[in-house]
KOLKE-122375 format. One record per residue (C-alpha): x, y, z. Coordinates in steps of 0.02 Angstrom, whole numbers, plus 50000, padded with zeros to 5 digits. Each point is the difference from the previous one (the first is absolute). Layout:
BEGIN
XYZ...
***
This chain:
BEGIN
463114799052829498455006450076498254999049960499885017349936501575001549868499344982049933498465010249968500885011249912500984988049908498514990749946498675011149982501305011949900500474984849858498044995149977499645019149977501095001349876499474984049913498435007450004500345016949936501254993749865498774988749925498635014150003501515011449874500204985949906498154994749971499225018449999498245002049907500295009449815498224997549944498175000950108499914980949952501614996750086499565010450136498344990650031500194981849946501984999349975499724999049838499194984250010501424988149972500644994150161500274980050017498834990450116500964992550136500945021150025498075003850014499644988850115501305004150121499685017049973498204999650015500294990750179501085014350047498675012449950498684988750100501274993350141499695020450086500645005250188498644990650052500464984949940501845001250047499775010350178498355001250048499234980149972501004990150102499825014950126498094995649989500114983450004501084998950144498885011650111498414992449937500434982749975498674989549902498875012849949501345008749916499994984449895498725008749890501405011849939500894987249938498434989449915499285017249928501595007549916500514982349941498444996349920499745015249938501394997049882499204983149922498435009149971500685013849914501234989349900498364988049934498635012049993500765018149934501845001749963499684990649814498755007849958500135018750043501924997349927499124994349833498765014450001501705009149964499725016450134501275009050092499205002350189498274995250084498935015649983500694997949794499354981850002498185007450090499905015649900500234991549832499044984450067498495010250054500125012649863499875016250122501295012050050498915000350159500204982350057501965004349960499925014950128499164989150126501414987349985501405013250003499235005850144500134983350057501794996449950500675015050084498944994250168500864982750001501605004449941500065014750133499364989150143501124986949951501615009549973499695009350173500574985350076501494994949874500695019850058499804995350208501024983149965501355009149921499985011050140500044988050130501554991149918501035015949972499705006950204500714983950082501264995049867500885016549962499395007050150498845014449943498295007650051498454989449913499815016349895501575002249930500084981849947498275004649895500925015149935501594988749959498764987549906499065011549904501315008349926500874980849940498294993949926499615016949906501804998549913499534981749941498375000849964499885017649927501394995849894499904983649936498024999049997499504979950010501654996549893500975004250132498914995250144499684982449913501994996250004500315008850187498474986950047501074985849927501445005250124498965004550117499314982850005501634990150038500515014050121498294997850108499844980749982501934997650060499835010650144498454993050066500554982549975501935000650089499365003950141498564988850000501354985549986501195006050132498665002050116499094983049944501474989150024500645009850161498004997350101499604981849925501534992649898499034999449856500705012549852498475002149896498815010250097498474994849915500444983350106500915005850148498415010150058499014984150021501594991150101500545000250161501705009850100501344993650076498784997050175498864985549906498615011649991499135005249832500195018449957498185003549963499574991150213501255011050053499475016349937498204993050061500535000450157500985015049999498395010549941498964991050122501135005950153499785015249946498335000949983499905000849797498624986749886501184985649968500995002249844499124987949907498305003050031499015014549931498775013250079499385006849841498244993549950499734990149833499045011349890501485014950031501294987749960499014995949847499695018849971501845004049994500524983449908498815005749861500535016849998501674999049991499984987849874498775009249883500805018150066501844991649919499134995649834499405019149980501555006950042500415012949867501804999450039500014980049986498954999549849500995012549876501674987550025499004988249886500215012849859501965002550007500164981149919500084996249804498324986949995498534996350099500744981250022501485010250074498775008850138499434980850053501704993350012500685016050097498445001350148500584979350009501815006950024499295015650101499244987250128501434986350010501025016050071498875007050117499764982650071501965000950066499285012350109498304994950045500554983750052501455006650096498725014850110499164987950117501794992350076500725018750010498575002950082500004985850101502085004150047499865019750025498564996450124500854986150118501715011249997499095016450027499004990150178501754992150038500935016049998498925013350058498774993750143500475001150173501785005449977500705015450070500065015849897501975000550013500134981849972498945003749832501054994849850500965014349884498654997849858498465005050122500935017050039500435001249792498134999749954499615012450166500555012949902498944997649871498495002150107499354983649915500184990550179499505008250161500684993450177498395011750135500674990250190498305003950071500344989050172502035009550003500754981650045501015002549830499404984549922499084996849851498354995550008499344992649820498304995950026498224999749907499195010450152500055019149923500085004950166501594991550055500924995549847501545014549996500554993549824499555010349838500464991449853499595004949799499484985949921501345006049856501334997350092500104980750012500754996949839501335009850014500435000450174500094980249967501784996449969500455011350133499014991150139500544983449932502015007950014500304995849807501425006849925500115020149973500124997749806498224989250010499045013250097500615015749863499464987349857498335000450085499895017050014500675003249779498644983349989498475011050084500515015549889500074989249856497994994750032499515017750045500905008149858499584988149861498135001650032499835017050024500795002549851498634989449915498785010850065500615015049961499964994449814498274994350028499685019550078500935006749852499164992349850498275001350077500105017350001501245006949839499184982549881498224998350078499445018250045501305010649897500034992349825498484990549987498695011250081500705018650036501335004149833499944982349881501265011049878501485000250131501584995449928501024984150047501155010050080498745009150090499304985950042501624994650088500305016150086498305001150072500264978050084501605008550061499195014050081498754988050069501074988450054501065015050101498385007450087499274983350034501854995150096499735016650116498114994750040500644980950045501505010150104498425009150086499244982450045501654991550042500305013950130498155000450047499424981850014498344994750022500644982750115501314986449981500454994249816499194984549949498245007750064500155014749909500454986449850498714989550059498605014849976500825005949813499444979549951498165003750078499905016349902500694990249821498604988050034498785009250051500485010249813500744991849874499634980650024498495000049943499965013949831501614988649953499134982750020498495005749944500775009849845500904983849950498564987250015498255008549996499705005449812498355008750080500915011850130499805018349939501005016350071498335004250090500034981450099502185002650027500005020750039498414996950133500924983950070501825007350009499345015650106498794991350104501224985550058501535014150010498945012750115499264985350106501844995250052500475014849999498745006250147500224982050100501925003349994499715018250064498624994850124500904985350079501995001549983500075017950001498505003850131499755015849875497934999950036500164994650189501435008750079501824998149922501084986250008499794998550211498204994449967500504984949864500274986650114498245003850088499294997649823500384981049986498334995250065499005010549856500964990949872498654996149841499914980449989501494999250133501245005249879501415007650015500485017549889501454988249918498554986849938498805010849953500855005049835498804984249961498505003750060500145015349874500644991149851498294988550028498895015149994501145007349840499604985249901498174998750056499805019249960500944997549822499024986049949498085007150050500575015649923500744992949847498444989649974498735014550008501185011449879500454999249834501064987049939501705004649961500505003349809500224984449888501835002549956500315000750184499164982550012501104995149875501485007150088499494989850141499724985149912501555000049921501285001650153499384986350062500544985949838501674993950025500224999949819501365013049922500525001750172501635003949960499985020049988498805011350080498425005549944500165016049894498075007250075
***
């Protein structure tokens, strides 16, 4: 069979997992619709928390990154994984014992204002737009090569399979998908790992095989050395990026991924707080699988990709080059007419256009795997995309029907209303990430990359500060949250966007201006240090907040009577 009815095949049966278990597990009550009614086991919330976190990005777009960039897309990999520690010690516990529903609840209850809960709805619905953007382009990408579509109609095709899910079955039904979603993702990134492992080095386990050596003596990580050097790329394994960016980004991915609203509100689907500890250890035993595996696809897709493609002829050019052609995702321009292919780091010779996206998926296909293993990819990168953006659409949803509709604009609204409103919500924030997914603003992880600069810039520090500062007020949090929010917000305009200087043609021009040398993907903490330096001076010349919120405050973080949530 070919590669296009096993898409079929296998994208068809995980669809239908997925939309089965959304009729069987569809949201009756608001609670069930925001927190699956708070009884879901730990280890099912751990794997379905990694499928929420686990995004396009992770799945498509990282070892894409890493393969292009080599060691400085190592920071990727340190940020995102680190992130997850962080957020497992230093918040999940204790925002899951303060008993709220979302992150603007926890800050508007926290900070006693219905302003500082605008500000972080506002917020929210930044993040979880930026962020989703790029769950809506990975779809796309998946659905034009694999069942051979325009871009755009694979984002039309995707909305319309997450709004049935997630409209439906609320975070009941989005929690269980996840769980399914999980397996689905992990399997199809790792069978292909394997084949590809064993069939460069010998070595099965790609963690291992990576670090070996082929069938020619010569380790894989010398080779591909010498491969980039030929061609005029920075060596593999050494990195061009300076220190304080790769700090910049380490730091702000890490502390973006612990104020992820979308990440956060899993820890309120289980029964106890204990349970939100033992499911973020769960959560990052899972995602490891993955992480560990990214470097040796990388690694594999880049030494195949140099093999294959450079200096051949264009009609001696393997059948998968022509399949991902049409996609417009990899451009052949034979600027000297000889009819070879010229892959080189020179701009002004190099005839090879190639999306970054594409690696992980066109992998099985370069490496001539089996037909079955490339269409598992394809229902694998769907799975990542799908499950995420269904996340955030929740996230999206609740923000504005729980956060903005019932507690600030009409408190009296019924429960049903309450549901019909998340619904609505949930069905015009699916059309807005369509807009994105159609209209990106650059390749998947970066977008990602800049949604984890915004959450730290944000959240990060009204959460950490909210949990161990008894002093912060809603003066020191509201001040902090919009100055650290509109600081990245203008650096991410300025620099990635060119909005101030000239469009997009002007950003690469812009490097040199960079403040401190860093990057618009770092810088998320530069303004999450000014947020907690304008929060605290602030706090500290204002009133002090109320003493029952003290108390509040004091009390969520004793362990003792741990076992249910907090009833504040």
């Amino acid at each position: 069979m070919g590669i296009l009815t096993w898409t079929w095949i296998l994208v068809g049966i995980t669809f239908a997992i997925y939309i089965g278990i959304a009729i069987w597990a569809r949201a009756g009550s608001s609670k069930e619709f925001y927190v699956a009614g708070g009884g879901v086991p730990p280890i099912m919330n751990g794997m379905a928390t990694a499928a929420d976190w686990m995004s396009a990005a992770s799945f498509i777009s990282l070892a894409g990154i890493v393969s292009f960039t080599g060691y400085d897309g190592s920071v990727y990999l340190m940020g995102w994984t680190g992130g997850y520690v962080l957020l497992a010690l230093l918040l999940a516990p204790y925002l899951r014992k303060f008993g709220k529903f979302t992150v603007p609840d926890f800050i508007g209850d926290r900070y006693y204002s219905n302003t500082a809960r605008i500000v972080a709805v506002i917020a929210a619905l930044i993040v979880s737009f930026t962020y989703v953007a790029g769950q809506m382009r990975g779809v796309g990408i998946v659905f034009s090569r694999y069942l051979e579509v325009d871009i755009n109609t694979g984002v039309y095709i995707g909305m319309a399979i997450v709004l049935f899910y997630a409209v439906l079955g609320g975070m009941k039904g989005i929690t269980y998908t996840q769980v399914a979603q999980y397996c689905v993702l992990i399997f199809a990134f790792m069978v292909p790992a394997i084949f590809i492992s064993f069939q460069m080095t010998g070595n099965p386990i790609p963690q291992l095989g990576f670090g070996g050596s082929g069938e020619d003596g010569i380790y894989l990580l010398d080779k591909l050395d010498g491969l980039q050097r030929e061609l005029g790329f920075n060596e593999y394994t050494s990195g061009s990026k300076s220190m304080i960016d790769v700090f910049a980004i380490t730091v702000a991915l890490m502390v973006g991924t612990a104020g992820l609203p979308h990440v956060i509100v899993r820890f309120f689907t289980v029964p106890k707080v204990k349970d939100a500890r033992v499911s973020a250890g769960w959560a990052l035993l899972f995602i490891a699988i993955l992480y560990t595996t990214v470097p040796a696809v990388a690694v594999f897709a880049r030494t195949n990709l140099i093999e294959t493609v450079s200096n051949t002829k264009y009609e001696e050019l393997p059948e998968w080059f022509g399949n991902w052609e049409k996609t417009g995702l990899l451009k052949f321009d034979d600027k000297n007419g000889d009819g070879v292919v010229q892959y080189v780091a020179d701009n002004e010779v190099n005839e090879l256009v190639i999306d970054r996206d594409i690696m992980v998926l066109a992998n099985p296909e370069i490496a001539k795997l089996p037909n079955w293993v490339v269409a598992l990819v394809g229902a694998g990168g769907l799975a990542a995309a799908l499950s995420t953006a269904a996340g955030l659409l929740l996230v999206i949803a609740s923000s504005i029907s729980h956060d903005l509709f019932k507690k600030i604009i009409k408190p009296d609204i019924s429960e049903k209303g309450e549901l019909v409103a998340a619904r609505f919500s949930a069905f015009i924030a699916v059309c807005i990430a369509g807009y994105f997914g159609i209209n990106p603003p650059g390749f998947v992880a970066a977008v990602v990359a800049l949604a984890f600069g915004l959450a730290a810039a944000s959240f990060f520090p009204a959460i950490l500060l909210g949990i161990f500062d008894k002093r912060m007020n809603k003066e020191g949090a509201i001040t902090g949250m919009i100055v650290g929010l509109a600081l990245m917000l203008f650096y991410m305009l300025k620099f990635k966007f060119g909005i101030f200087d000239g469009g997009k043609e002007a950003v690469a021009g812009l490097k040199e201006s960079w403040w401190f040398g860093i990057s618009p993907e770092g810088f998320g903490t530069v303004a999450m240090i000014v947020n907690f330096i304008v929060s605290i001076v602030v706090s500290r010349i204002t009133v002090a907040p109320p003493q029952n919120v003290q108390d509040i405050v004091e009390d969520i973080r004793i362990p003792s009577g741990a076992g249910e949530a907090s009833s504040h």
